[in-house]
N, C-alpha and C positions, 0 to 999 in steps of 0.2 A: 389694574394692568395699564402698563405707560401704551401709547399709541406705537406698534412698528412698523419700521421701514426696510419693504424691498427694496435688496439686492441691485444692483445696477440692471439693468434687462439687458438678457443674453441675447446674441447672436449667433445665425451660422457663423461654426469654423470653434467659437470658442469650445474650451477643454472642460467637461465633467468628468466626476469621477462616480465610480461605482462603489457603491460599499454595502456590506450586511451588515448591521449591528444590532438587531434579533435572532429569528430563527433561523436552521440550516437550511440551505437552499438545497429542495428537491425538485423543483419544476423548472427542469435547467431549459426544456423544449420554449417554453412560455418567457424565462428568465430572455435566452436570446431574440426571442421576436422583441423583445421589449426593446433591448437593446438598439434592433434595428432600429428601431420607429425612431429612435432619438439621431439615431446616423443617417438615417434618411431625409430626417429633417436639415443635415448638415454640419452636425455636430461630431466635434472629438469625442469620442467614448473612452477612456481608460478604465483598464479593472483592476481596483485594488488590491496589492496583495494580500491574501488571507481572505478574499470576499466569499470561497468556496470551500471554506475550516468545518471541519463536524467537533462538535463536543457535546457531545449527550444531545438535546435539541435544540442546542446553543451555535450562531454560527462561528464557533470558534471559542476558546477561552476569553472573561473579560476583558483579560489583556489584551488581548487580539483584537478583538470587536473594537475598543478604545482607542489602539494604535490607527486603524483603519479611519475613522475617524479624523483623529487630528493630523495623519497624512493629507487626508481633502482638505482640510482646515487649512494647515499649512501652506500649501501648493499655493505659493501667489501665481500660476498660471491656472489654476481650478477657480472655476466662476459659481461651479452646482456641483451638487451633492446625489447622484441617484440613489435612490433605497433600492435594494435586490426586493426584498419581500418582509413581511411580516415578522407575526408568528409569538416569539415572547423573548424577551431577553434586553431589550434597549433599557428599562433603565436600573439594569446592570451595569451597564460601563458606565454610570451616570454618577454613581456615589463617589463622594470626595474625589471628584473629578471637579479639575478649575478650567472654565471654559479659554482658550488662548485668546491673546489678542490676535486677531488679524481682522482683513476687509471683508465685508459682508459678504456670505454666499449664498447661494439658494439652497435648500434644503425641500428636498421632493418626495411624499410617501405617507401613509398614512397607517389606521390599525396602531399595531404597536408602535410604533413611531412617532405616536402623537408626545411619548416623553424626549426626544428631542424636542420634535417642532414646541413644543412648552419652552424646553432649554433654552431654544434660541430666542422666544420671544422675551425670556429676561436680559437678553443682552441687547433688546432693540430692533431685532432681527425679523421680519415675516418670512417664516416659512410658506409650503402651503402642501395642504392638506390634499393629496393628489393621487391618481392611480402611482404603482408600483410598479418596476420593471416586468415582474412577473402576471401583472393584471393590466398592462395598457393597453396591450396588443389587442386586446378584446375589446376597448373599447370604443363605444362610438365614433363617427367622427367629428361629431360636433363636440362632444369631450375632451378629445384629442388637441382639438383646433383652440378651444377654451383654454386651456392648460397652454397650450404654446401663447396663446393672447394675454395671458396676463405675464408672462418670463420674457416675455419679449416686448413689453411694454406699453398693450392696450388693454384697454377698459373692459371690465367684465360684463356680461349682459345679466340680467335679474335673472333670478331662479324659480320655480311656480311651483307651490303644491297647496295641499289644502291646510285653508283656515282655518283656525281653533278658537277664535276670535282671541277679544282681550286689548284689540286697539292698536296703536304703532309704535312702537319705539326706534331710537339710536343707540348706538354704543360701539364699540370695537369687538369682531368677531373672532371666537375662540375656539373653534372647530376640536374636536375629537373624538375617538372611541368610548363609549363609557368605560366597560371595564377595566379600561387601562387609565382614562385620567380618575376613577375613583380611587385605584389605589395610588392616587398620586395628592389625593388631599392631604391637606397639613402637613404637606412633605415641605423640605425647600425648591424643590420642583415645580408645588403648585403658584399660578399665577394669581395674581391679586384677581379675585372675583367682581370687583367692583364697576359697575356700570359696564359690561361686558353682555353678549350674546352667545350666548351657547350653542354650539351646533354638534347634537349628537347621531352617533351612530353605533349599530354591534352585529355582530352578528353567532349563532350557534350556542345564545343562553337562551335558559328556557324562562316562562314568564314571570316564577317567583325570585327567579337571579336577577334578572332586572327591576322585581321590586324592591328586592334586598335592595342594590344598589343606590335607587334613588331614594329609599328611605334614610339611606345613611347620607346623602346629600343633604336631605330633609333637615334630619338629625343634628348633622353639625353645623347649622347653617349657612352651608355654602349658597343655598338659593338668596340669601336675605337681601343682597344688593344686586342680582343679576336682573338686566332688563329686559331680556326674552330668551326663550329658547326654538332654536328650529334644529327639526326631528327631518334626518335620514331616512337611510334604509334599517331596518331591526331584520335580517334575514334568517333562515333556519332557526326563527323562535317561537315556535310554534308548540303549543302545549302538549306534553308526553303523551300516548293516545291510552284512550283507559285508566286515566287518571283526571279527578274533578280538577279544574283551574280556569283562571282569567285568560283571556288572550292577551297575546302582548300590546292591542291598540286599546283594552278594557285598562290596564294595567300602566300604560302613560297617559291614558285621559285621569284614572283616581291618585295617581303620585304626582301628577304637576297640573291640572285643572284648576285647585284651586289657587293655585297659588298669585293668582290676581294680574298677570305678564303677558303680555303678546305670545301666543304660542302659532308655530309652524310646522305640519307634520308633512308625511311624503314626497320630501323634496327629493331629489334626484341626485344622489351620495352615496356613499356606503359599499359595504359587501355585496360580489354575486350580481350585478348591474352597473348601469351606467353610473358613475362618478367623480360628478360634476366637482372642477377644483375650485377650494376653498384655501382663500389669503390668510394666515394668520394673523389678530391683531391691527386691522385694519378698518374704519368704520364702515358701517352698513349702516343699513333703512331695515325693518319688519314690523311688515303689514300683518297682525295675526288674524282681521277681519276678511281681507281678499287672498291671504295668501302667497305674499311676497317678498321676494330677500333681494335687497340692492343693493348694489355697489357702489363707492366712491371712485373713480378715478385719479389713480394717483401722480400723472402726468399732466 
């Protein structure tokens, strides 16, 4: 994976754009607070047409979802990109799809979304790995305030959770969902794994779905050159009741333990919590013996 570069850092006043390019948007109450938080901040908001399409659980047909897209794309007055929400369906509009040329935008969201933020990181581009219109509203405001520090062009502060040990590495971080970048292996989607950090997160699989998962990581050796991985939130994974099983923390200490890497578990990301924004493609520091995920400043 080549090293990317953020977006010019936005300001009050400049224009984003709203778009769905997964699920239908049903949490219109949550969708609009979201919205606010960004106009409050002093931001133009537009909403793209089609952002609010039903098609089965699609927000809209490919087509649609697509067009939405490189409408923001397009807009030399669009600086960013808002994600409405989740859900399933982004890399739909993704096949034999040729990315445009245009100037860097920011790209905001996470969950399903991580097959954009992948997309754009083949063109050079850091996304970042962020709340959602329909999940920001809720969050922290140290989150909040994080997320506006890196789009607007300061430095991120380190992140804390617990060490797995295994020592420190570098590399450029790769933030996503499992679910969704597994089935993104061996695609032309997936990103060059090499000397990369991984930073996972899921949530509402139960604990043999995520072994499934990371065995076929295993499997096809995608871990073979990765220099660490640091672990999110795993939310609603919690073993069937009355049924024998691992837990999901039993279950990511035996699929990536040994695998000899700086690990970082319970950082502060993911579903159902605070979640903390992650740059795409950008270097970091992990510490897997105290615990820590650093930032470079790219200013």
């Amino acid at each position: 994976m080549k090293r990317c570069q953020p977006p010019a850092p936005l300001k009050p006043g400049d224009l984003l754009r709203v778009i769905a390019p997964s699920g239908t948007l049903r949490e219109m109450s949550a969708f609009q607070q979201g919205v606010d938080v960004w106009r409050d901040r002093g931001y133009r908001v537009e909403l793209t047409p089609g952002f609010d399409d039903q098609y089965g659980y699609l927000a809209g047909t490919d087509a649609n979802r697509r067009t939405q897209l490189e409408i923001a794309l397009k807009d030399p007055e669009c600086k960013g990109i808002l994600c409405a929400r989740g859900g399933y369906g982004g890399a739909r509009l993704l096949e034999d799809w040729t990315f445009p040329l245009t100037e860097p935008k920011w790209l905001i969201g996470f969950s399903d979304i991580t097959s954009l933020l992948w997309s754009f990181s083949h063109q050079g581009i850091s996304g970042v790995h962020a709340p959602l219109l329909t999940t920001i509203a809720t969050e922290p405001d140290w989150s909040k305030e994080r997320l506006f520090d890196w789009v607007e062009g300061r430095p991120l502060r380190s992140l804390t959770g617990s060490g797995c040990g295994g020592g420190q590495a570098t590399g450029l971080l790769l933030p996503a969902n499992l679910t969704v970048a597994t089935h993104l292996l061996n695609t032309p989607l997936q990103p060059d794994l090499s000397d990369i950090i991984l930073a996972f997160e899921d949530v509402s699989e139960a604990p043999y779905r995520i072994d499934r998962m990371l065995t076929q990581w295993r499997s096809t050796g995608a871990f073979q050159n990765v220099c660490a991985i640091a672990l999110g939130r795993f939310s609603q994974c919690n073993p069937p009741s009355n049924i024998p099983s691992f837990t999901i923390h039993e279950v990511l200490c035996d699929r990536l333990g040994d695998l000899g890497i700086p690990i970082v578990s319970d950082l502060p990301f993911g579903h159902d919590g605070e979640n903390a924004a992650l740059p795409v493609g950008v270097p970091v520091w992990l510490d897997g013996d105290r615990g820590i995920l650093s930032f470079e400043p790219f200013h």
